[in-house]
N, C-alpha and C positions, 0 to 999 in steps of 0.2 A: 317521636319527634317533637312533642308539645314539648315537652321536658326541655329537650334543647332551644327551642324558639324564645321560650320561657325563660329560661338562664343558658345564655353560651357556654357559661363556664363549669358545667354540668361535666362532670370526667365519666368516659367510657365506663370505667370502676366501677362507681357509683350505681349509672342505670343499670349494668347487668347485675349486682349486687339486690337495685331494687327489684327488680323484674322477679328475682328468685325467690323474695321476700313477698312480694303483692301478690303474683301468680304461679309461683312455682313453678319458673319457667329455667331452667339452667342452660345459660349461655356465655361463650368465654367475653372479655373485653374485646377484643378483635374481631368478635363476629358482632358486634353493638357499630365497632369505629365504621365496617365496614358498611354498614346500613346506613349510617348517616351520611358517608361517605357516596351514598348513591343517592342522596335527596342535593347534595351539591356544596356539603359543605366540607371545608377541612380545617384541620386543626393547625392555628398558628399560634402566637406568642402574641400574648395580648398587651396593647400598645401603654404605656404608662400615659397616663390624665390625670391631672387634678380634680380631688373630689367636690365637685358640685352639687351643695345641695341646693332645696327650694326656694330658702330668701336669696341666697347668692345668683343663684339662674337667671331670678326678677330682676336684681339690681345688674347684672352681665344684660340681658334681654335689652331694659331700659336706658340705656348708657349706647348701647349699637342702636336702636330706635332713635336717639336723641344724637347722634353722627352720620346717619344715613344719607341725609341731605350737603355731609362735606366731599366736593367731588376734589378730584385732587393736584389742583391749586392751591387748597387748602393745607392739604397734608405735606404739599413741598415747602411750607414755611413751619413744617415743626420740627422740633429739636428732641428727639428720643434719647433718655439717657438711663442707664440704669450702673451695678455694680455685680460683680460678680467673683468667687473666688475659686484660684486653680493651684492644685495639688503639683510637688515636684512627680510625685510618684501616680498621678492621674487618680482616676477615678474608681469604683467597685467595680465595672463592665468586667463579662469575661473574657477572656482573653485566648485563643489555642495556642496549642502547642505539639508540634510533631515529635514524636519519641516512641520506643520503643515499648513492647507493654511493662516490664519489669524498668525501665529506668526514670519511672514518676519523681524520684528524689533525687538523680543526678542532678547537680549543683546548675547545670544549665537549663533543667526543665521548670523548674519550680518558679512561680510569681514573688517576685522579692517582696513584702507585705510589711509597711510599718505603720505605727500609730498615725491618725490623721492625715495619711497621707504623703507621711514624712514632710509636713509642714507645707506650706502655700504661700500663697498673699493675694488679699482683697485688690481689685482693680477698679477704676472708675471709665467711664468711655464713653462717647454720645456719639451719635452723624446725623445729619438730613439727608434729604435728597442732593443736593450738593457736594456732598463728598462724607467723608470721617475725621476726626476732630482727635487730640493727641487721648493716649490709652495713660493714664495718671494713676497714682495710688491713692486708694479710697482714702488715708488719714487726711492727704494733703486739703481734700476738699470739703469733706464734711464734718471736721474738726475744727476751723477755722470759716469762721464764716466770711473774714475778709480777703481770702483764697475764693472761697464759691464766688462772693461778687464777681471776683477779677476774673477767676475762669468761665463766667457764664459769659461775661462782657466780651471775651476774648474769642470764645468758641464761636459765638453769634454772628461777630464781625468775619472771623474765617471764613464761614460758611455763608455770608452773605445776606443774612435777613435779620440785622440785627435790631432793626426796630419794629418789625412786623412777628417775630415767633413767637412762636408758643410751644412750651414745656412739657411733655410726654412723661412720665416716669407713674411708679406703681407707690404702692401707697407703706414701703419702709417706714417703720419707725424714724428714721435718718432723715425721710423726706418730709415728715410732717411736726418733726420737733418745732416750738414755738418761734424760736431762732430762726430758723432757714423757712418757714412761712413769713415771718418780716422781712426777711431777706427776698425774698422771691415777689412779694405784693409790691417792691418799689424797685426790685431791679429786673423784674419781668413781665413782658407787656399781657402775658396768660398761661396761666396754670392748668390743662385739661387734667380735669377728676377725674379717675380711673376707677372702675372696679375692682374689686378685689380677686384674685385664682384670676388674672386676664393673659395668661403668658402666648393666647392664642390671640392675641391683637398685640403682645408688643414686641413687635420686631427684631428690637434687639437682643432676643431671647435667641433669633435666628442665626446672629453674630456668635453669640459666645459659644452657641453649640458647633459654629462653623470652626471656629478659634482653639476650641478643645479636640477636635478631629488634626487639627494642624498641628497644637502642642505635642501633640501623642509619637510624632514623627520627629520627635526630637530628640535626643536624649539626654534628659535633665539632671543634673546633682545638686545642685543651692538653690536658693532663693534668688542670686543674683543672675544666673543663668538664664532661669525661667520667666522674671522679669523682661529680660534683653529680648529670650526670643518668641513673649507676649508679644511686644511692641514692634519687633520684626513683623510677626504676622498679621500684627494688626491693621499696621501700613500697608500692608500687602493688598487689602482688601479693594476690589475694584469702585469705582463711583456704579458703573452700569449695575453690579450686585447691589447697591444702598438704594440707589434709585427705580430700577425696575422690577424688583425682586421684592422687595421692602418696603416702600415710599408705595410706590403707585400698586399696590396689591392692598391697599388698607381699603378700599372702598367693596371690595369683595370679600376682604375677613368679616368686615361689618353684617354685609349683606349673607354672608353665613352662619353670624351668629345667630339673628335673625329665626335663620331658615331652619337653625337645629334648636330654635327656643330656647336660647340662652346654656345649649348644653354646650360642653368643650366642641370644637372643630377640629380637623382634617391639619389646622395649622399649625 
């Protein structure tokens, strides 16, 4: 059991493999699972994280130390914005499929599979606590910087805090070009610096994974399809989900990152 406490990801295989090797002990895999399986643990599917290493933990640690103190009042006056891109033909996830055993290659069972994805399109989207703000395509806004002015001025005023927000967003290449940092020092009242691997404080990490389980229920063939029914689902999305789900859950991601030392969170 050190073995396992030691690395979870330790395979049944492996120890009885060692066990035969260190003590010449011969025992099947199943009689290993089974033993561990009475100390209380069992075997799942280990959660995908971004890898965190040591300077990054610091700088994640220091960043939730230096917000700790924002209760949230605070965080109903920001503006979280990110970009994200979605596939006509979705994602790698597996997918089942009922069938019989010999008919793996009937034309109905097989996972249709093209390059890329059979093509996508980047999307841009922000909300506050106040509601959700229009789902755009990423050229319009961060190609044109006299587009961002106007959709930041626009989205601000929608949402109602347009002289008091502040700007959420991770740290893209897209976001910190020299242009759109001049852009943003005079047409926005604050910029919060974000650390880097943070997808467990920025909420709207939670949208698009919401958005991608919606598209999936769709059944898409172009680009222009899956555009339409991005921005269908996007509308769709409730104020109580942005707000109490998202908005007022930030002073507890904080307070968690904290508590795992800057390592990933539960979020």
């Amino acid at each position: 059991m050190h073995k396992i406490r030691k690395n979870p990801r330790f395979s049944a295989v492996k120890l009885a493999t060692e066990l035969e090797k260190r003590f010449a002990i011969e025992v099947s895999p199943e009689t290993v699972r089974r033993v561990i399986r009475s100390y209380g643990y069992n075997s799942r599917v280990a959660r995908k994280k971004c890898f965190v290493n040591e300077g990054t933990r610091k700088v994640r640690l220091d960043f939730a130390k230096s917000m700790l103190d924002k209760d949230i009042s605070f965080w109903k006056s920001v503006i979280f914005v990110d970009e994200s891109k979605f596939n006509i033909f979705g994602s790698d996830g597996r997918i089942g499929v009922w069938r019989k055993s010999n008919e793996e290659l009937n034309p109905k069972n097989p996972l249709p599979t093209v390059e890329h994805g059979g093509g996508g399109i980047m999307v841009c989207g922000c909300f506050a606590a106040s509601g959700m703000e229009d789902l755009v395509s990423l050229k319009i806004i961060w190609t044109n910087i006299s587009n961002l002015k106007e959709n930041l001025k626009i989205s601000a005023t929608k949402l109602g805090i347009q002289n008091t927000f502040k700007l959420y967003q991770d740290n893209d290449p897209k976001h910190t070009a020299l242009n759109v940092r001049l852009c943003l020092l005079y047409n926005c009242p604050k910029v919060i610096k974000t650390p880097p691997y943070f997808s467990d404080l920025n909420q709207i990490e939670n949208v698009w994974h919401e958005l991608e389980k919606r598209r999936i229920k769709h059944d898409i063939s172009s680009k222009k399809q899956l555009k339409a029914v991005l921005k269908e689902e996007w509308n769709k999305t409730e104020h109580s989900y942005t707000k109490k789900k998202l908005v007022e859950t930030m002073p507890k991601r904080i307070k968690s990152v904290i508590s795992a030392k800057g390592y990933p969170t539960k979020y």
